[in-house]
ROVO-243272 format. One line per 3 residues: their letters; for each residue x, y, z of N, C-alpha, C, CB. Coordinates in steps of 0.2 Angstrom, whole numbers, plus 5000, padded with zeros to 4 digits. Glycine has a CB too. Example, Ala and Ser with C-alpha at 12.3 -4.5 7.8 and 13.67 -1.06 7.14 Angstrom:
// residues 2
as	5066:4972:5039:5062:4978:5039:5066:4984:5039:5057:4978:5045  5064:4989:5035:5068:4995:5036:5064:5000:5039:5070:4997:5029
This chain:
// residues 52
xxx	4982:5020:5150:4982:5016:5143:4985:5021:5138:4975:5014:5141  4990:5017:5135:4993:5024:5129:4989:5022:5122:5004:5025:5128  4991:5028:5119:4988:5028:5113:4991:5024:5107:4987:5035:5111
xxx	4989:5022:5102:4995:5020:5097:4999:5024:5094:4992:5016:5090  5006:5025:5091:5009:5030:5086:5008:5027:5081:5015:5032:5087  5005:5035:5078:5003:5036:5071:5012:5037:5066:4998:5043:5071
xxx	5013:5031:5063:5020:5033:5061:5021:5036:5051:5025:5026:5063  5014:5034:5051:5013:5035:5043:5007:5033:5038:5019:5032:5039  5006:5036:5033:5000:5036:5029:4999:5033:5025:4998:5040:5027
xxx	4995:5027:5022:4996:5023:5018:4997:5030:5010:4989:5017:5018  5002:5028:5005:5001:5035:4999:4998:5032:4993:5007:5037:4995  4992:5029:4995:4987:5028:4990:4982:5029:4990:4986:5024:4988
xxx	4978:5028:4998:4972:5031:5001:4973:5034:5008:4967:5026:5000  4978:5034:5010:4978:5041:5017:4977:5038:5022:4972:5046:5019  4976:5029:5021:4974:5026:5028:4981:5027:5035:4973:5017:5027
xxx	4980:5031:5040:4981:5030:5045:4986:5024:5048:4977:5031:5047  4994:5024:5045:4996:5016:5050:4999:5018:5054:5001:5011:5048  5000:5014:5061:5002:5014:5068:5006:5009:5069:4996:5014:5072
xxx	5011:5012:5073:5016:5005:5075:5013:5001:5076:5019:5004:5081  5017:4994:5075:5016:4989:5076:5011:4986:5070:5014:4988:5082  5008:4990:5061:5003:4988:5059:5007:4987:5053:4997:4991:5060
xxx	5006:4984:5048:5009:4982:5039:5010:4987:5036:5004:4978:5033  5014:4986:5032:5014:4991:5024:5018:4989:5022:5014:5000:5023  5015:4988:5014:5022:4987:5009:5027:4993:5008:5020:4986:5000
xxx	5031:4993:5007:5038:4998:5006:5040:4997:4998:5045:4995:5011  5036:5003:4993:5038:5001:4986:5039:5008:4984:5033:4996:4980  5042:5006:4981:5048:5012:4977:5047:5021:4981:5044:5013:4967
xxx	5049:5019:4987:5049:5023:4991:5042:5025:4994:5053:5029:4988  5037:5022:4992:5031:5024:4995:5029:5019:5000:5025:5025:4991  5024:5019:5003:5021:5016:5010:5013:5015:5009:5023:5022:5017
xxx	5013:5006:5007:5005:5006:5005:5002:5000:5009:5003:5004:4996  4996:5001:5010:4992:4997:5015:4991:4991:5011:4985:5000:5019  4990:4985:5016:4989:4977:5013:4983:4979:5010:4987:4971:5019
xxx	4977:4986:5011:4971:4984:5006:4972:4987:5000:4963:4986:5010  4978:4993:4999:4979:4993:4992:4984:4991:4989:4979:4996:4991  4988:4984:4990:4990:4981:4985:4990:4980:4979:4990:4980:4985
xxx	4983:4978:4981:4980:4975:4972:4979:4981:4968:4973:4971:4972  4980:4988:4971:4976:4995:4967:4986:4995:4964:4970:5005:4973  4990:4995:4970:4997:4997:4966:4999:4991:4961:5003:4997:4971
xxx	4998:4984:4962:5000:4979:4958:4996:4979:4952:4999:4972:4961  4991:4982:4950:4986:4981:4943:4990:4989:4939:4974:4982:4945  4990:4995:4944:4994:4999:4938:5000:4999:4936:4993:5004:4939
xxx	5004:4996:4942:5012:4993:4941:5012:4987:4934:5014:4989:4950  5009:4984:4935:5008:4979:4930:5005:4981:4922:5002:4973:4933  5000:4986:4923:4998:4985:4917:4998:4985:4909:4997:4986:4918
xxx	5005:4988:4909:5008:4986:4904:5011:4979:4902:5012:4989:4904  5009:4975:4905:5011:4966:4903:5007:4964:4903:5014:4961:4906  5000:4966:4904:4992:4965:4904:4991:4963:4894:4988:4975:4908
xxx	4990:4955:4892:4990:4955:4885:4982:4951:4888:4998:4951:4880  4980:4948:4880:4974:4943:4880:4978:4936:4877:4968:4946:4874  4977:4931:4881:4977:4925:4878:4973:4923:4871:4975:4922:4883
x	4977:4922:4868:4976:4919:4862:4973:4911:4861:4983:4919:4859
């Protein structure tokens, strides 16, 4: 049985990705499906207003 290749690190929290597994590809970094939402809230937060 072979092992998975490790081909990169998620750059927000370190997670381990292996062929064959997701990441977003944004502005040259490499983030796992579970931190999206941590890159999309500080990417956004400048449009972040209160409804009136």
């Amino acid at each position: 049985m072979t092992e998975p290749t490790l081909v990169c690190w998620c750059d927000l929290c370190g997670t381990e990705l292996y062929a064959g597994s997701f990441c977003y590809r944004l502005e040259g970094m490499c983030i796992c499906p579970d931190c999206l939402k941590v890159y999309a809230t500080k990417y956004f937060r400048t449009a972040l207003e209160l409804v009136l």
